[in-house]
C-alpha positions, 0 to 999 in steps of 0.5 A, a space after each residue: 501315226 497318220 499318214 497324210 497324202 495329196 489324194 493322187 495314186 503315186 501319192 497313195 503308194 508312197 505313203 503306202 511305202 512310209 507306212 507299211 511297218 507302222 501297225 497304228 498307221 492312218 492313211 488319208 488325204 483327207 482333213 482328219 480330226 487329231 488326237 493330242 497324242 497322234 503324230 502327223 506326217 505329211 507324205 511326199 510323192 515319189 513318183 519313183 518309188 510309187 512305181 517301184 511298189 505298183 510293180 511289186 504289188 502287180 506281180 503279186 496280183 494283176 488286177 490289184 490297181 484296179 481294186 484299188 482305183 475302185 477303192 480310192 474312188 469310193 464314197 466310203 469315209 474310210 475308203 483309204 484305210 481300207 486300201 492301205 489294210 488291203 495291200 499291205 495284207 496283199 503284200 505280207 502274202 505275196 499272192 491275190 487275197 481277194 477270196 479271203 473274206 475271213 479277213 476283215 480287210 479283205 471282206 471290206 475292200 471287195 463291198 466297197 470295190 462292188 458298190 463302186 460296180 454296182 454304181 457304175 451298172 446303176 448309172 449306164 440306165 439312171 444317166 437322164 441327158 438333155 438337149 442343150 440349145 447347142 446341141 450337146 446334151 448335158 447330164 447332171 448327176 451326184 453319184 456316192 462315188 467318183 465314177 464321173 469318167 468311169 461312165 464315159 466309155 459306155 456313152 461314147 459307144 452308145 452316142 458317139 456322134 453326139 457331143 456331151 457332158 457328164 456333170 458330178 454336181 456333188 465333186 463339181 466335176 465333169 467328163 466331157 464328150 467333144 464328138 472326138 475326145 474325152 475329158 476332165 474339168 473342174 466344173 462348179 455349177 452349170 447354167 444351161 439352155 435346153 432347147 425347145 425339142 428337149 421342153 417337148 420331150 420332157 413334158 411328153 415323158 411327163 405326161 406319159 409318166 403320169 398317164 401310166 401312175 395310179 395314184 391309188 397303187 403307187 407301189 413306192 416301196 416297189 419303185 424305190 427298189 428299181 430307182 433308189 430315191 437318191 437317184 430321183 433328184 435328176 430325173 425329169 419325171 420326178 421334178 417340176 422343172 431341171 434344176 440350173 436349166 433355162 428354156 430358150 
């Protein structure tokens, strides 16, 4: 059977509950292609009883929330599958499994809980900022997970007397910084000013960039090691001019 939930935790663990005993089930919140012979069942939340198994699974491991906001967070198309697989196995043993990679669930669960670190490490030096005319400075960025309000943390320590907005163009989301508090917003596009420091600087970076670049020792195997090309698409060195940006 399928399982299908509104894509929250509380949802995730009552569904996780209807279909602990069902070894056929699929867990998801996503849109899924059915097979003519596949029931559906659309889960309800029970905030309740979604706590009642938080409960029960913490006393089996402690950090197994964590693992599974990192895999629910996953960019992974089966990402929910394998949430559900790892705490059902969690459960049956009653005791952390995490250094079990035997077990297929397990070895799966842990790369993704990994890529989703690993993508958050990557960002704390990927992240590009620009000044707005306002002030607040604005970063655009399309992680393969949904790390947005993940990063935030680590930006507030680093500027915190600086207002600013972390965009997920990719989700149309943002995590925005007001100088006191952190928040989320549904965020579809943005259109913003840059300031006339901001044009300076990414013209110096340019130029800086170009004036350090050998053309005839690019070495772009080498650079896409260090800065992978999905991560390009943001940074002002790489582009003519930001995109969903005027000058004023």
């Amino acid at each position: 059977m399928i399982y299908v939930y509104d894509g929250t935790k509380n949802g995730f663990l009552s569904a996780f509950l209807q279909a602990f005993k069902d070894p056929r089930a699929l867990v998801t919140s996503k849109q899924t292609q059915l097979r003519l012979d596949e029931p559906l069942i659309q889960v309800q939340t029970d905030v309740q009883k979604a706590e009642k198994a938080e409960n029960r699974l913490l006393s089996f491991d402690r950090d197994c929330m964590r693992d599974l906001d990192r895999l629910l967070r996953s960019g992974e198309e089966d990402n929910e599958q394998v949430a559900f697989e790892y705490l059902r196995f969690l459960a049956q043993m009653k005791a952390p499994v995490g250094r079990r990679l035997t077990e297929p669930c397990v070895f799966k669960a842990i790369a993704y809980i990994k890529k989703v670190g690993f993508e958050i490490h990557r960002f704390h030096g990927f992240i590009r900022f620009m000044e707005t005319a306002s002030g607040a400075l604005y970063a655009p960025f399309s992680p393969d997970n949904d790390i947005c309000d993940l990063l935030a943390p680590h930006f507030r320590k680093r500027l915190p007397e600086f207002p600013f907005v972390l965009h997920d163009v990719k989700r149309k989301k943002a995590t925005v910084y007001d100088g006191k508090n952190t928040f989320n917003a549904y965020l579809p596009q943005a259109n913003v000013l840059i300031s006339a420091d901001e044009t300076e600087w990414q013209s110096l970076w340019k130029g800086y960039y170009q004036a350090v670049n050998i053309p005839c020792r690019e070495r772009l195997k080498q650079m896409k090691g260090y800065m992978p090309v999905r991560y390009w698409e943001f940074l002002p060195e790489r582009q003519e001019k930001p995109k969903g940006f005027e000058e004023v």
